[in-house]
N, C-alpha and C positions, 0 to 999 in steps of 0.2 A: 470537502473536495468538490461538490457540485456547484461552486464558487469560482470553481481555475478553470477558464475557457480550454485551459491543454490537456484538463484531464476529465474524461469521460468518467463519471463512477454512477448509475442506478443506485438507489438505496438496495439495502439488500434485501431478500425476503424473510425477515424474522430470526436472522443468524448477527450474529457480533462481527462477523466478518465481511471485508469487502475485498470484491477484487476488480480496481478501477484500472481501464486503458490508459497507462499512459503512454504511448508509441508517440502523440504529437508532442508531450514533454523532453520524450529521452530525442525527438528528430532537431527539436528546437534547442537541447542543450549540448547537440553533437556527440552523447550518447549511445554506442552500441546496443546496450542491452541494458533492458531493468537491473540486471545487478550492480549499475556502474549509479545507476537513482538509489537504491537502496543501501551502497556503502556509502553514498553522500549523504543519505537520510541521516543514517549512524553516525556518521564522524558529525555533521555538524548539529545536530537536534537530538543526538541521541533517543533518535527512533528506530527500533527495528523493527521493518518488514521483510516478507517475502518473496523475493524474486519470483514471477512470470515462468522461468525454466522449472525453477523446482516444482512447482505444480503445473506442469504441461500447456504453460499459457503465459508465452514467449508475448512483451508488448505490456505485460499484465505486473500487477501485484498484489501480495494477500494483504492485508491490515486487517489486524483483531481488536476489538476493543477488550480489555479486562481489567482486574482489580483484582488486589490478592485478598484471599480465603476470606479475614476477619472483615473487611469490608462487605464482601459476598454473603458472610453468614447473615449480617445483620440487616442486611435489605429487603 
């Protein structure tokens, strides 16, 4: 993410999770709100993230990085 001039993301500090601004993405895709970038994430890359709203950071969105269990056990 620290590659797209629209979107501000800090690495995180030590968490799987990020939560990059992207206010100048969703102004430049005419965009209301994160949730209008995260149901296009889903419909087209089938990615789900987290809307900004649902965690109290409106502009914002959560990405998690994970892996399921048997990958996790073995690392």
């Amino acid at each position: 993410m620290e590659a797209l001039d629209c979107i501000d993301s800090p690495p995180p500090d030590g968490a799987i999770s990020a939560f990059p601004d992207v206010s100048a993405l969703l102004r430049d895709r005419g965009w209301t709100s994160s949730a209008d970038l995260t149901a296009w994430l889903l419909d087209t890359a089938q990615l789900a993230v987290v809307p900004g709203k649902a965690i109290n950071a409106p502009g914002r969105i959560r990405a998690c990085c994970a892996d399921d269990d048997d990958t996790l056990i073995t690392a």
